[in-house]
C-alpha positions as CSV (number, residue, x, y, z in Angstrom):
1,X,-13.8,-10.2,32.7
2,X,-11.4,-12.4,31.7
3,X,-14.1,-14.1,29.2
4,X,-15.0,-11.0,27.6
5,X,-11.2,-10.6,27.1
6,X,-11.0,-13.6,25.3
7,X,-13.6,-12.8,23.6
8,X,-13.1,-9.9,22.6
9,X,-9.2,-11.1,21.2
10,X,-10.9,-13.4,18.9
11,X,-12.8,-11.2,17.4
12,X,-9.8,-9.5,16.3
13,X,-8.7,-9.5,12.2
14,X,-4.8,-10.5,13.4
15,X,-4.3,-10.9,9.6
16,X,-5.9,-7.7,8.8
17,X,-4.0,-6.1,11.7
18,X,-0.5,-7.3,10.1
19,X,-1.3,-6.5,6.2
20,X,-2.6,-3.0,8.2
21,X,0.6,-2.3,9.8
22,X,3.2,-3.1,6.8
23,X,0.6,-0.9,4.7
24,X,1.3,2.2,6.9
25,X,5.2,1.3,7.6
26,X,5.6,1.0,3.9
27,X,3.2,3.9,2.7
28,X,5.5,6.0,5.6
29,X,8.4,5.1,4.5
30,X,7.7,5.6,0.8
31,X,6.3,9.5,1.6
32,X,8.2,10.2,4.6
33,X,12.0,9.3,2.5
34,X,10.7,9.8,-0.7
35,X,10.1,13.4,0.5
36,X,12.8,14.4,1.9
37,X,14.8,12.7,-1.5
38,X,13.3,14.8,-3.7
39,X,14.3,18.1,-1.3
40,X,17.9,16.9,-1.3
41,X,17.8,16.2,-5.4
42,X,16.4,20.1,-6.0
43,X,19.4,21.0,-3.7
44,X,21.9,19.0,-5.5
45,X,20.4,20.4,-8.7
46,X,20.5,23.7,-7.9
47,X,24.1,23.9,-5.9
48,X,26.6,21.6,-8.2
49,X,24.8,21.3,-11.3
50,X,24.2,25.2,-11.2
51,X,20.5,24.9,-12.4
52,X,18.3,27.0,-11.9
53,X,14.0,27.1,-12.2
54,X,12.6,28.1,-15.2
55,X,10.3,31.4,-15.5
56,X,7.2,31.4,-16.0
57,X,4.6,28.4,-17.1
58,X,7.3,26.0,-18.3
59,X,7.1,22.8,-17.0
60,X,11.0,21.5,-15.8
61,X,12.3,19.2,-13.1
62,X,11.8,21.7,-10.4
63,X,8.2,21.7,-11.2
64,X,7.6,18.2,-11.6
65,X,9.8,17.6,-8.2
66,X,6.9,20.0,-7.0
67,X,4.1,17.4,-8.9
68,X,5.5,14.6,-7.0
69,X,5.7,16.3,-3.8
70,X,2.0,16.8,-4.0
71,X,1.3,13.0,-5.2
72,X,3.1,12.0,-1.6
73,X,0.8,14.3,0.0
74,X,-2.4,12.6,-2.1
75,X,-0.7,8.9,-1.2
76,X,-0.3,9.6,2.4
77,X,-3.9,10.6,3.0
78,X,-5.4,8.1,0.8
79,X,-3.7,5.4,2.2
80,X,-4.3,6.5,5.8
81,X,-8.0,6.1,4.9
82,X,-7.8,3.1,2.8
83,X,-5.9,1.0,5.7
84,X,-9.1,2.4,8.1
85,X,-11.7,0.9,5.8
86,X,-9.8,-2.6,5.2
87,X,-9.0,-3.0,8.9
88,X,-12.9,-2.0,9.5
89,X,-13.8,-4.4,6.4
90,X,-11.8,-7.5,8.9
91,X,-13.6,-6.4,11.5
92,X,-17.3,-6.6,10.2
93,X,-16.2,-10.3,8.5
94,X,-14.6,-11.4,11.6
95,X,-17.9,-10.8,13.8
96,X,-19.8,-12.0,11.4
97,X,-18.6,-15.6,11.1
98,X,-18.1,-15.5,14.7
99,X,-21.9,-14.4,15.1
100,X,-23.1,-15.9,12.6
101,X,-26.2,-17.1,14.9
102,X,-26.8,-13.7,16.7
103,X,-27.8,-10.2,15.8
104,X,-25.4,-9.0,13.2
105,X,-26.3,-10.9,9.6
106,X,-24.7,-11.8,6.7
107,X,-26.2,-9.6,3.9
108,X,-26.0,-9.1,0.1
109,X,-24.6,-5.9,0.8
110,X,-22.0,-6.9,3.1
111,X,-20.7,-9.4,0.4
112,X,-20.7,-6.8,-2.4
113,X,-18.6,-4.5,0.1
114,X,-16.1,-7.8,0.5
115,X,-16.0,-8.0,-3.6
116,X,-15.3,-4.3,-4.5
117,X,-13.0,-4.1,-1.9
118,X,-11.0,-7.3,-3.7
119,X,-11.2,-5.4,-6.9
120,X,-10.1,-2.2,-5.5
121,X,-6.7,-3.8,-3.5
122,X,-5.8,-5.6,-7.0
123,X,-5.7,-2.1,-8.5
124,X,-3.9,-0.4,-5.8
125,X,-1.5,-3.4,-5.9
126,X,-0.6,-2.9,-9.5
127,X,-0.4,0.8,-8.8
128,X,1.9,0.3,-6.2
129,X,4.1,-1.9,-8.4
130,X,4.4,0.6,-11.0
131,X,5.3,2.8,-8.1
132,X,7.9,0.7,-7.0
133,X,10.0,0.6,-10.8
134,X,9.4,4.4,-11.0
135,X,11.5,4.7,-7.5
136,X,13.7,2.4,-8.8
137,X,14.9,5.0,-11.5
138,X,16.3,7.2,-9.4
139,X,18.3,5.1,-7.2
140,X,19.8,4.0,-10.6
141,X,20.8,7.3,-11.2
142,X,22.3,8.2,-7.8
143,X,23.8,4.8,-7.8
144,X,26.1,5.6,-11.0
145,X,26.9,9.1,-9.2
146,X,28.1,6.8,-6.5
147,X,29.9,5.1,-8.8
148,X,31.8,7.3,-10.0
149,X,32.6,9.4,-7.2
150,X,33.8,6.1,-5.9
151,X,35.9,5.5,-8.9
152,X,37.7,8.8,-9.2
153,X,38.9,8.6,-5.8
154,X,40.4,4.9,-6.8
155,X,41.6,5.7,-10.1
156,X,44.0,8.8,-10.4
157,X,43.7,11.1,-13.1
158,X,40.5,9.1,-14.7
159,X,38.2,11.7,-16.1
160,X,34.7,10.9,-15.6
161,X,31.1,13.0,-16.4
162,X,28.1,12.6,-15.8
163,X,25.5,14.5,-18.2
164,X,21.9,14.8,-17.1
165,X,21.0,14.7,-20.8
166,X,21.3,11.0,-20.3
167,X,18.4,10.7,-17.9
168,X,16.3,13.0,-19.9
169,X,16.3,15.6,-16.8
170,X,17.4,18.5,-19.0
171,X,16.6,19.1,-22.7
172,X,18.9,18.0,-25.4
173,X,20.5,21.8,-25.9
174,X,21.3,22.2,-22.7
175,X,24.4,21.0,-21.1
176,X,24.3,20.5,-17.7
177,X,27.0,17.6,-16.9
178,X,29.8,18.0,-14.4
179,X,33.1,15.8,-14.5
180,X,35.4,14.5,-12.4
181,X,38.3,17.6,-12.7
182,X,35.8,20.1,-11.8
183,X,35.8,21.3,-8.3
184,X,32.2,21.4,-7.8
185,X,32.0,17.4,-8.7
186,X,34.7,16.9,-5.7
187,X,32.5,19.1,-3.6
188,X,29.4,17.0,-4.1
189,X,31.2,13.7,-3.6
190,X,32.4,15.0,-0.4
191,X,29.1,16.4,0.9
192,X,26.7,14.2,3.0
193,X,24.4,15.3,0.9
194,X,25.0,12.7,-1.9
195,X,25.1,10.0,0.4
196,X,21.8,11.0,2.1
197,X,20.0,11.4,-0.6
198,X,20.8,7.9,-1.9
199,X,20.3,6.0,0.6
200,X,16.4,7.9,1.3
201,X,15.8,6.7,-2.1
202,X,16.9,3.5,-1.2
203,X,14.4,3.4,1.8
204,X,11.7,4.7,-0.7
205,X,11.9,1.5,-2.4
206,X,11.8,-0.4,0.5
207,X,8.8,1.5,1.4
208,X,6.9,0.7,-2.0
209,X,8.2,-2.4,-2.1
210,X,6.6,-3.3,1.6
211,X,3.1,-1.4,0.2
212,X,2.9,-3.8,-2.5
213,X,3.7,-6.8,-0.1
214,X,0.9,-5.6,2.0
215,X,-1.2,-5.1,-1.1
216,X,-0.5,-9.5,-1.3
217,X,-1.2,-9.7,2.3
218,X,-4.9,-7.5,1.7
219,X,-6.1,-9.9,-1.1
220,X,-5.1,-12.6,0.6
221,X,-7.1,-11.7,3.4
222,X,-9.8,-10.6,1.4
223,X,-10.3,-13.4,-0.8
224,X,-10.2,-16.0,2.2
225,X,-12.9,-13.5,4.0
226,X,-15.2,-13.8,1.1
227,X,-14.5,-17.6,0.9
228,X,-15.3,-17.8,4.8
229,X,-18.7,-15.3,4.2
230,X,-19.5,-17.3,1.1
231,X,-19.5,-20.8,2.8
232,X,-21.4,-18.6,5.9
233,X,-24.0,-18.0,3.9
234,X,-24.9,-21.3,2.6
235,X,-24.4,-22.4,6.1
236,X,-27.1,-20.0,7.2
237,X,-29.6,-20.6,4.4
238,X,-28.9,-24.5,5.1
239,X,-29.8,-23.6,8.8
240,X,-32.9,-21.7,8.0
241,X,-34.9,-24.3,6.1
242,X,-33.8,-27.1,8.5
243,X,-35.5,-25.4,11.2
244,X,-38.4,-24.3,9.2
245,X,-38.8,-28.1,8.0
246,X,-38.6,-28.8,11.5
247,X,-41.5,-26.6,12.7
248,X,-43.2,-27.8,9.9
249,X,-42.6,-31.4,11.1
250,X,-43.7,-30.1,14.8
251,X,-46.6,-28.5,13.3
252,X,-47.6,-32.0,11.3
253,X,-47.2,-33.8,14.7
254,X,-49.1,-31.9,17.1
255,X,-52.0,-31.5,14.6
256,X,-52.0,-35.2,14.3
257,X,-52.0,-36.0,18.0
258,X,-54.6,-33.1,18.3
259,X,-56.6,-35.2,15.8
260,X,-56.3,-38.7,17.4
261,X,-57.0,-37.0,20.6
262,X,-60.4,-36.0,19.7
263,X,-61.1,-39.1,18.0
264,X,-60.6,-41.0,20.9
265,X,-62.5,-38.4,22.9
């Protein structure tokens, strides 16, 4: 028992197990806070800034809040599968340098697997850090909110605005900003709201950030895998024509003695 144990540990991918588990702690954090962000921004929107959805077909924020809502939705499950098939991928390559001698074989297949699956993590890795400076807009934005709600509570009669014109949120004849005098800015500084929202952005990023470090981790793994399966092959094929060299040898030999036998006989 304890043998098979042992065995059966170092068969496990450990690398492919860690690149695994930031993969889904990032790709959870990024969906899960990234969620919930986007909720709180459509409440924000819609209480202090006194905005309201359009009617009709017309695209707005509220509708592309809903477009990114779904696109968490997409990421989540992708990603859940993705993180199956790589951790399967480490599997397969770990048993078959470890078995390299018993049933399960290297094939041509198996390597083109390890290749596309190299190709496919460097896309997702770019992806993901394209990902990462798109999140990074709006915690710009929510951090110059906190700014200034910090700065008109230090500085006394300082009038301060903030127009969502600036961030391209609202169209250029529409004014939808809300300054430092107005009670509804006071309101929102004040709310927990604010503050939450922030900081679930700022976890978002941490999130994405953490996929694309796993993204490293998974070519990384990959590439040494298909070094390892490479190198396993020659090995094989070396290992192949040695021993059919050999038995060609043996073969030489016992027809030779078979031969001197009979002579002498």
């Amino acid at each position: 028992c304890f043998e098979c144990c042992i065995k059966c540990l170092g068969g496990i991918p450990y690398a492919s197990l860690i690149a695994t588990i930031l993969l889904y702690a990032g790709v959870a954090l990024f969906c899960g806070c990234g969620h919930e962000a986007l909720s709180g921004t459509v409440n924000i929107l819609q209480t202090y800034f006194e905005m309201t959805r359009a009617a009709g077909d017309v695209i707005d924020v509220f509708t592309m809040i809903d477009i990114f809502k779904y696109v968490i939705y997409g990421v989540a499950a992708a990603f859940f599968v993705y993180g199956i098939l790589l951790m399967v991928e480490g599997f397969f390559t770990t048993g078959a340098i470890k078995d390299l001698y018993g049933d399960f074989k290297i094939t041509t297949c198996g390597r083109c697997v390890s290749a596309w699956f190299i190709m496919l993590t460097y896309i997702f890795m770019l992806a993901w850090l394209g990902v990462t400076a798109f999140t990074s807009l709006p915690v710009y934005m929510y951090f110059n909110l906190w700014t200034i709600c910090r700065n008109a509570t230090i500085v006394d009669g300082a009038n301060l605005c903030l127009d969502l014109r600036q961030y391209g949120i609202v169209t250029i004849g529409e004014e939808k900003k809300v300054c430092t005098s107005s009670e509804s800015f006071i309101k929102m500084c004040d709310s927990n709201e604010l503050n939450m929202t922030f900081h679930l952005f700022i976890v978002a990023l941490a999130g994405a950030g953490a996929a694309v470090i796993a993204m490293v981790h998974y070519l990384m793994v990959l590439s040494a895998n298909w070094a390892y399966v490479k190198d396993a092959c020659r090995m094989q094929k070396y290992e192949d024509i040695k021993s059919k060299e050999e038995q060609e040898l043996h073969d030489i030999h016992s027809t030779r003695s078979k031969e001197r036998l009979n002579a002498y006989t």
